[in-house]
C-alpha positions, 0 to 999 in steps of 0.5 A: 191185296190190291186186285184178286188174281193178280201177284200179290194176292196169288202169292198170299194164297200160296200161305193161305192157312184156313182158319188162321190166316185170310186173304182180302182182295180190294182192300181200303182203309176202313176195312183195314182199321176194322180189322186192326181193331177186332183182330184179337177180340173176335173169330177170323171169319167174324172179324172178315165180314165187319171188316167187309161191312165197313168197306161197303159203308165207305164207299161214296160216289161224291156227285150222289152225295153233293146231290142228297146234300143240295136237295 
């Protein structure tokens, strides 16, 4: 879901089935394609903590980066 707290991740929590079925918040694209490509291969928590690795490996702030790029 977009944000935690708001309706669509309230609504999804309505479903939520411990075990079987997980909610994430804040998700973006490189979490998405984690998990579309670990979904069958691993447990669901497993697959929830590489998913979450690879959003925070993704996420850049382009003045730091241009900045170690120059130095």
């Amino acid at each position: 879901t977009d944000m935690f707290g708001g309706t669509p991740s309230n609504l999804a929590i309505s479903v939520l089935d411990q075990g079987r079925v997980e909610v994430i918040a804040g998700l973006n694209l490189p979490m998405l394609i984690k998990l579309a490509s670990v979904r069958d291969k691993d447990l669901l928590k497993n697959s929830v903590a590489q998913a979450q690795e690879a959003g925070r490996k993704y996420i850049n702030v382009a003045s730091q980066l241009l900045a170690d790029q120059a130095s």
